[in-house]
C-alpha positions as CSV (number, residue, x, y, z in Angstrom):
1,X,21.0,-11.2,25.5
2,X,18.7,-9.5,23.1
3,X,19.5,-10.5,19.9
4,X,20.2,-8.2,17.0
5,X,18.0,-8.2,14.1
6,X,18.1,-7.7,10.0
7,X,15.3,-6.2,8.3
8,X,14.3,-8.1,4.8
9,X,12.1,-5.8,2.9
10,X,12.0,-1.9,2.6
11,X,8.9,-1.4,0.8
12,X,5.8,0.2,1.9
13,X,4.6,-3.0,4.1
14,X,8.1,-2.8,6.0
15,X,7.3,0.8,6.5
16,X,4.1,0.0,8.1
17,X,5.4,-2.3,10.0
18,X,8.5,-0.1,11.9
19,X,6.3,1.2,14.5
20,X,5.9,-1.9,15.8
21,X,9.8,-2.0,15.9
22,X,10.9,0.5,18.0
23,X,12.5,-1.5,20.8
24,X,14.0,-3.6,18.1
25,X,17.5,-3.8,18.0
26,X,18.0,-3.1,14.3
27,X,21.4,-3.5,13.1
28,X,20.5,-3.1,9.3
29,X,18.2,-3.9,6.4
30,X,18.7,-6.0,3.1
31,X,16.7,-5.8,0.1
32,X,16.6,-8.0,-3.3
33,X,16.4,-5.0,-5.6
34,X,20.1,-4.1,-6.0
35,X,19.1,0.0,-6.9
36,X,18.5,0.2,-3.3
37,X,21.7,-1.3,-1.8
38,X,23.7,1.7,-0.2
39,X,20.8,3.8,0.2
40,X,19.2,4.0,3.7
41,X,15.5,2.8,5.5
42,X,14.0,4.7,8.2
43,X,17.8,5.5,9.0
44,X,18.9,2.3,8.7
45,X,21.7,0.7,5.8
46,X,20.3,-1.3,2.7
47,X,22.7,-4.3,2.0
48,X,22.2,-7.3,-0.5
49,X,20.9,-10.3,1.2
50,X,23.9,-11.8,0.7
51,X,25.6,-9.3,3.6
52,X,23.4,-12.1,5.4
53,X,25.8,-15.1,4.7
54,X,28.5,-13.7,7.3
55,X,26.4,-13.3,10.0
56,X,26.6,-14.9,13.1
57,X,23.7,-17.6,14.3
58,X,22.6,-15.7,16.7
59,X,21.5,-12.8,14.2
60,X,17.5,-12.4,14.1
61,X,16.0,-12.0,9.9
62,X,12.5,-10.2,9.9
63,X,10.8,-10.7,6.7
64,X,8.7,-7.5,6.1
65,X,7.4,-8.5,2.9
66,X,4.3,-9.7,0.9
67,X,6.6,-12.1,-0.7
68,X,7.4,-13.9,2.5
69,X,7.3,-17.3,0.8
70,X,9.9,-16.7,-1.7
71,X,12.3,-15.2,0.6
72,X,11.2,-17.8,3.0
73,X,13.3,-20.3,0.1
74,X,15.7,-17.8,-0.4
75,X,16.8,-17.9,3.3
76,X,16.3,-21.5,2.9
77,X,18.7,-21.6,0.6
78,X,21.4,-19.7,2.4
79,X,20.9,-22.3,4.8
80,X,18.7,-20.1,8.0
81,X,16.0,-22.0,9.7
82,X,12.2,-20.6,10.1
83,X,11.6,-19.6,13.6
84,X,15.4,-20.0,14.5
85,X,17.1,-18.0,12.1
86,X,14.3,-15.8,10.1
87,X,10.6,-15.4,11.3
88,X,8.2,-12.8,9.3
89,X,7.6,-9.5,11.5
90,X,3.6,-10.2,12.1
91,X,5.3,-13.1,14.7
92,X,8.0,-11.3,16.1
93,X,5.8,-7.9,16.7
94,X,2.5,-9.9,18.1
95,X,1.8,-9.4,21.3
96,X,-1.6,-11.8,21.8
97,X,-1.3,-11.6,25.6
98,X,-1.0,-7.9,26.0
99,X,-3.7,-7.7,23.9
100,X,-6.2,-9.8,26.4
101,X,-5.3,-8.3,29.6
102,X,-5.5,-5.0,28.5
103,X,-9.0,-3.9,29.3
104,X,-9.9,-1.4,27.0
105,X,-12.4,-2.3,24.2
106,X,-10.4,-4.6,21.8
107,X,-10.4,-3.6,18.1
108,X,-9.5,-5.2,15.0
109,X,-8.8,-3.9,11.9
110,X,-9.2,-5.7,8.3
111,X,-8.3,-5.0,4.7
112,X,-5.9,-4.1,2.4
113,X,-2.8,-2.1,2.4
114,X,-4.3,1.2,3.5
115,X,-5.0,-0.1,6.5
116,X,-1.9,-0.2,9.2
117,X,-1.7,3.5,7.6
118,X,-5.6,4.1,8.5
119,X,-4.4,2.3,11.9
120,X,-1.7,4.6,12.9
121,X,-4.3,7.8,12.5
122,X,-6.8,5.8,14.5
123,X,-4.5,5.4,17.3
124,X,-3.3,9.5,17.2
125,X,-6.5,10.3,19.0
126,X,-6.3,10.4,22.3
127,X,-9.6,10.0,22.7
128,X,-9.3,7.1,20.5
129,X,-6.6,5.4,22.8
130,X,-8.7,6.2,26.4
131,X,-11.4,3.6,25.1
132,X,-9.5,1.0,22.5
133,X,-6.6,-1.1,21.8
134,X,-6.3,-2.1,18.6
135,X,-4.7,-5.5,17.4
136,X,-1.3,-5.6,15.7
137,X,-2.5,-6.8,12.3
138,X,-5.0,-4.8,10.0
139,X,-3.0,-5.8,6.3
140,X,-5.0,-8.7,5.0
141,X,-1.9,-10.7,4.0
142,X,-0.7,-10.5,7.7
143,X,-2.8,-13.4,8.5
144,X,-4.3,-16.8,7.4
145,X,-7.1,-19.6,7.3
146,X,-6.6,-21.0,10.6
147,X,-5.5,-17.3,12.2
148,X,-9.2,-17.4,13.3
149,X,-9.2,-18.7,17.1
150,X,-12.1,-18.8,19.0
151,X,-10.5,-16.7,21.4
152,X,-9.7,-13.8,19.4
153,X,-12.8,-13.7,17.7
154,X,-14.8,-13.7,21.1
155,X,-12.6,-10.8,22.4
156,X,-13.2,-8.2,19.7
157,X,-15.6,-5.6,20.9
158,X,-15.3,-4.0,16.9
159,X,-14.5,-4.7,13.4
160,X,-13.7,-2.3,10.9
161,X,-13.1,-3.6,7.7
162,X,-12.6,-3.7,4.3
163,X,-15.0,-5.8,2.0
164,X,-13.2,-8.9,1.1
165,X,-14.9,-11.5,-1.2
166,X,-14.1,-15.1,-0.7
167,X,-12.5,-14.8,-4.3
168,X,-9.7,-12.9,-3.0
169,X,-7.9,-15.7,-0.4
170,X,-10.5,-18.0,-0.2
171,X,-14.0,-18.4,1.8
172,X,-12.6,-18.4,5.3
173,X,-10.3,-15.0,4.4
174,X,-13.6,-13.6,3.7
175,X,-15.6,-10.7,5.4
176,X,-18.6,-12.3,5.3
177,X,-17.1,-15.5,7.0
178,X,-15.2,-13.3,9.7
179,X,-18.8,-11.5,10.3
180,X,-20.3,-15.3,10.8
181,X,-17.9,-15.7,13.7
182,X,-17.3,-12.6,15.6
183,X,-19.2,-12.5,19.0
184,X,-23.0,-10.9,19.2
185,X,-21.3,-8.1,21.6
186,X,-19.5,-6.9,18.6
187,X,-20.0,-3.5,17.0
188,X,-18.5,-3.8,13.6
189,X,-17.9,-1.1,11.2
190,X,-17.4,-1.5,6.9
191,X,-15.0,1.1,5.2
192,X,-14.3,1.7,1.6
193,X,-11.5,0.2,-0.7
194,X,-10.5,3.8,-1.6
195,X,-10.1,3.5,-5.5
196,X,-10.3,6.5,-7.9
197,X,-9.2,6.5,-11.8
198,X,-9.3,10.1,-12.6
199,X,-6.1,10.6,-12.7
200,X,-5.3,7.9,-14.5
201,X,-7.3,7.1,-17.6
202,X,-4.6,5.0,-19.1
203,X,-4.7,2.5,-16.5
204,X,-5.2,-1.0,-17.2
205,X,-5.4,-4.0,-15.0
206,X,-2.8,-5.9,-16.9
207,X,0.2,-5.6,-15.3
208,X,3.6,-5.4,-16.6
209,X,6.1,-8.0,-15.3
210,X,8.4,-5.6,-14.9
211,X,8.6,-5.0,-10.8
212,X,9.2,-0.8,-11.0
213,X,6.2,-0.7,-13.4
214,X,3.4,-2.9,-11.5
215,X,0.8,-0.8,-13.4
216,X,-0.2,-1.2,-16.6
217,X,-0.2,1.6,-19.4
218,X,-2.9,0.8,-21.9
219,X,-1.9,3.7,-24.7
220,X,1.9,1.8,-24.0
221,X,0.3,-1.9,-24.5
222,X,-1.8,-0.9,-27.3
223,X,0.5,1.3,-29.1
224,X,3.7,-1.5,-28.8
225,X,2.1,-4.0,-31.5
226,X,5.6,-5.3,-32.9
227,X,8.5,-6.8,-30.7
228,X,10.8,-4.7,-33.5
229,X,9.7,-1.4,-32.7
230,X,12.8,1.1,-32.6
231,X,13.8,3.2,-30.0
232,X,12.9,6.3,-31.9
233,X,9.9,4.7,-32.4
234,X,9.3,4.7,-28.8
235,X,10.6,8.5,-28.2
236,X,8.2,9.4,-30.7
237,X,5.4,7.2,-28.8
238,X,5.9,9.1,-25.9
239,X,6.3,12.4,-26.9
240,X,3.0,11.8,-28.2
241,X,1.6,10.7,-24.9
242,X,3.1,13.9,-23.0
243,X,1.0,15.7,-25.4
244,X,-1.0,18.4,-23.2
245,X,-4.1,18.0,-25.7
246,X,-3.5,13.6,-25.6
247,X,-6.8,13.6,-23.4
248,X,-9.3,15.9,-24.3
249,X,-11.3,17.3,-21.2
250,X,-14.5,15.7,-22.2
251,X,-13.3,12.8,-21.9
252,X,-11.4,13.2,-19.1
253,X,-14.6,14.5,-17.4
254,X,-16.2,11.6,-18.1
255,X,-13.6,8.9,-17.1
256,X,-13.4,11.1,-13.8
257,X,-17.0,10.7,-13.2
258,X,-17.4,7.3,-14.2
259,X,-14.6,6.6,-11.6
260,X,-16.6,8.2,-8.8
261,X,-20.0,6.7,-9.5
262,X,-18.2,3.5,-9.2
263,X,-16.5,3.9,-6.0
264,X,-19.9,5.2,-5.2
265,X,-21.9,2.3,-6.1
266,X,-19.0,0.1,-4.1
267,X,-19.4,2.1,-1.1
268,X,-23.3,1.3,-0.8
269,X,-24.0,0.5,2.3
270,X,-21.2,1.2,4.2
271,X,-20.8,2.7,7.8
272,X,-18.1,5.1,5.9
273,X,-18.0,6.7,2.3
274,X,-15.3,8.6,0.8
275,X,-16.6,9.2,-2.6
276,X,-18.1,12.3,-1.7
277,X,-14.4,13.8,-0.4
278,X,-12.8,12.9,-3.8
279,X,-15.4,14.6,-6.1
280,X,-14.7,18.2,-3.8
281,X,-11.1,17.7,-3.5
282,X,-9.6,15.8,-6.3
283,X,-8.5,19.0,-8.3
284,X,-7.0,20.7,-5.3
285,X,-5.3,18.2,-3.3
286,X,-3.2,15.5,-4.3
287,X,-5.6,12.1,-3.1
288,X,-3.7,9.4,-4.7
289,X,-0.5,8.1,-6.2
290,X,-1.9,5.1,-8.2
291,X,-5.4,4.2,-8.6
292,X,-5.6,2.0,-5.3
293,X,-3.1,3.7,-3.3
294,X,-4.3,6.9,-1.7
295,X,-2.5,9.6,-0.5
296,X,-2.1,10.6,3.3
297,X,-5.2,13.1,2.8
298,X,-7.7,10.1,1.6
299,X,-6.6,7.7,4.5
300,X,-6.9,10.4,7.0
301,X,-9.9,11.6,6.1
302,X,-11.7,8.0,6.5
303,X,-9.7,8.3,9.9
304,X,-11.7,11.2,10.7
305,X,-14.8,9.6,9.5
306,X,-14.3,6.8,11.5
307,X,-13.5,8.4,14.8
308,X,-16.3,11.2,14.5
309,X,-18.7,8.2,14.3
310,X,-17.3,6.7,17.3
311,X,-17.2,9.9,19.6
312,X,-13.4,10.0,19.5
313,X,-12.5,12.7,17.2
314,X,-9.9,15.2,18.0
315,X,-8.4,18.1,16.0
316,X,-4.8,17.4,16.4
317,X,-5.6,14.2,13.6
318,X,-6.4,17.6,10.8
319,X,-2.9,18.3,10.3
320,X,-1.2,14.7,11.0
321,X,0.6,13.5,7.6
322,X,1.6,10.0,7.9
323,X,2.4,9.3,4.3
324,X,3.9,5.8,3.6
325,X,2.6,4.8,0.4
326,X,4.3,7.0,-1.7
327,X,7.1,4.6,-2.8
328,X,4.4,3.4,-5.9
329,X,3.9,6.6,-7.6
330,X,2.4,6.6,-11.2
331,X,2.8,9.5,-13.5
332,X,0.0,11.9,-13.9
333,X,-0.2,12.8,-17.9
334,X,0.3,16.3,-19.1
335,X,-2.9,16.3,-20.5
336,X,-4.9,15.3,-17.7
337,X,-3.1,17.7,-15.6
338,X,-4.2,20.4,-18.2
339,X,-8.1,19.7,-19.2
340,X,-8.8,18.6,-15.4
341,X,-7.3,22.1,-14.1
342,X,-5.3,19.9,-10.9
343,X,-3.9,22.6,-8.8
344,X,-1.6,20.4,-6.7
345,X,0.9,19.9,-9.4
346,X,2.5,21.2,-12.7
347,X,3.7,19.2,-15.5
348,X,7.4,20.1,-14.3
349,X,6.7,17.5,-11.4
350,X,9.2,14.8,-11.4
351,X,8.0,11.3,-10.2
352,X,10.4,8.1,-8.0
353,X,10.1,5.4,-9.8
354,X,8.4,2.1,-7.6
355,X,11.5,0.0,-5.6
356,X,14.1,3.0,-5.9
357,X,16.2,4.3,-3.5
358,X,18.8,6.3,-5.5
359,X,17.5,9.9,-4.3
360,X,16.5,10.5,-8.1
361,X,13.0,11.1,-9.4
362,X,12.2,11.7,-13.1
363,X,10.1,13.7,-15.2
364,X,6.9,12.6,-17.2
365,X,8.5,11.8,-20.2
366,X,11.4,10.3,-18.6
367,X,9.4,7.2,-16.6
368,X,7.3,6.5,-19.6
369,X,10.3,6.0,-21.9
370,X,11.9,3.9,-19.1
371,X,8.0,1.8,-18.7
372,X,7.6,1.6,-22.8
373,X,11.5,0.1,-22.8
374,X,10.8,-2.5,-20.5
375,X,7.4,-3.7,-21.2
376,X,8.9,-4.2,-25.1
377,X,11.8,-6.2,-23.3
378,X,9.6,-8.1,-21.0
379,X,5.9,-7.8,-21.6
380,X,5.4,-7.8,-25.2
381,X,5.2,-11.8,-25.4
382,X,3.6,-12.3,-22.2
């Protein structure tokens, strides 16, 4: 008898994973983040983990998460067993064998989040699908060190990939050590890290331990010098930032091309560029939600890149919106929205906030109180 499984993570990374699911027999889904109990995923109920603890044996956990090791303990702890009780979804949904009989060219996929997103447009071409199969994992974090069999790395007729430097997860995680290894019949083909700043001037690479805020607001960081700053002080501090004249449009022009000349520079010598895209469309079209997570029209564009280069573009991919990274959504400021003249949104637009599932999204002014309140409470002496 097939047994019924729980789904432990409803973030962007379970999301790319529910394809894969289908056939599952989902019963419901639990979540650590107690806003989201009661709300629904992909149709499903959100329950606290603890829903767990009255479960029969028989009952099937799925971690989709990145923080598989910690709710690895935690299920530990509630005294489930790895590969009997709890397993994360990357061993559940692998299918290695399929994968090798099926005679189709074989293609694997590398990189970071954008990818089982760049993945799904990939596999919407029909074309696409006549001549390749592609393998389960793309998300870098789906694998590990010894993942590497000769076997797999013989089969793959292409790469596509995502630069990873041996800085990131270590030298055999790396690119340039995958590249060593793949077979001589392999085509490979090197993508960008779709990153753009001009939207977000503020943003700083220090992150707030705070887990709805995992961006960091400089003008917040910098302006918060005193662990005894008042709440009006902080009202005041923020009506300051929604300012429409806060960022003046020189230097808004500026950061924005600075952003793209990097991303430029980044993409040298790669199969596929983007940059170019972004420059044309960024006032017009919404392209991405934080600095590193692009909207549907940036990772389907480098889907149409991809598949024009290998003879398997189709037209039905132009209006295809597969848009799953929208649950990490930062705030575009007043003023940028002003001196940059972005069509694509007013500065009534109302924003979720990141690991909310309460229906409720808030304005401008609204999220930055909520990120200036925290970051005092948990970020100012750390």
């Amino acid at each position: 008898m097939e047994k019924e499984i729980v789904i432990f993570g409803t973030g962007s990374y379970a999301n790319s994973k529910f394809g894969s699911l289908r056939h599952a027999k989902i019963k419901y889904c639990v979540d650590n983040d107690s806003s989201k109990w009661g709300g629904e995923f992909n149709g499903y109920p959100i329950k606290s983990p603890q829903e767990l603890c009255s479960e029969p044996d028989d009952l099937l956990i799925l971690i989709c998460s990145t923080y598989y090791p910690a709710i690895s303990r935690q299920l530990e702890g509630f005294g489930f067993k790895k590969n009997v009780h709890f397993m994360h979804v990357r061993d559940y949904v692998n299918n290695d064998e399929h994968f090798y009989k099926d005679d189709r060219k074989k293609v694997l996929l590398y990189g970071n989040c954008q990818l089982p997103f760049l993945t799904q447009y990939l596999r919407s071409s029909e074309l696409f699908n006549q001549t390749y199969v592609v393998y389960e994992k793309a998300f870098i974090n789906d694998f590990s060190p010894d993942y590497w069999s000769d076997k797999l790395l013989s089969e793959i007729d292409l790469f596509i990939y995502q630069k990873v430097s041996p800085s990131y997860l270590g030298e055999q995680m790396s690119t340039d050590y995958i590249l060593k290894c793949l077979s001589p019949k392999c085509e490979t083909l090197s993508i960008p890290n779709s990153y753009f700043q001009g939207y977000f001037p503020q943003h700083i690479s220090k992150r707030s331990p705070y887990g709805r805020f995992p961006y960091g607001d400089r003008n917040i960081i910098e302006a918060i010098y005193d662990s005894k700053f008042s709440e009006g002080e902080l009202q005041n501090l923020v009506r300051m930032l929604g300012n429409n004249d806060y960022y003046s449009s020189e230097e808004l022009e500026k950061n924005t091309e600075s952003s793209l000349e990097e991303l430029a520079r980044r993409e040298s010598g790669l199969d596929v560029t983007i940059s170019d895209y972004l420059k044309d469309n960024y006032k017009d079209k919404y392209l991405f939600y934080t600095v590193n997570h692009p909207t549907y029209w940036v990772i389907r564009e480098v889907a149409i890149r991809i598949l024009r280069l290998l003879d398997s573009y189709n037209t039905n991919i132009n209006s295809l919106v597969i848009d799953s990274l929208n649950d990490l959504v930062v705030p575009i400021y007043p003023s940028v929205i002003k001196q940059l003249g972005l069509s694509f949104i007013d500065q009534s637009h109302k924003y979720p906030f990141h690991i909310s599932t309460d229906g409720l999204s808030y304005t401008f002014e609204e999220y930055m109180l909520d990120y200036a309140r925290s970051y005092l409470k948990w970020g100012f002496n750390n």
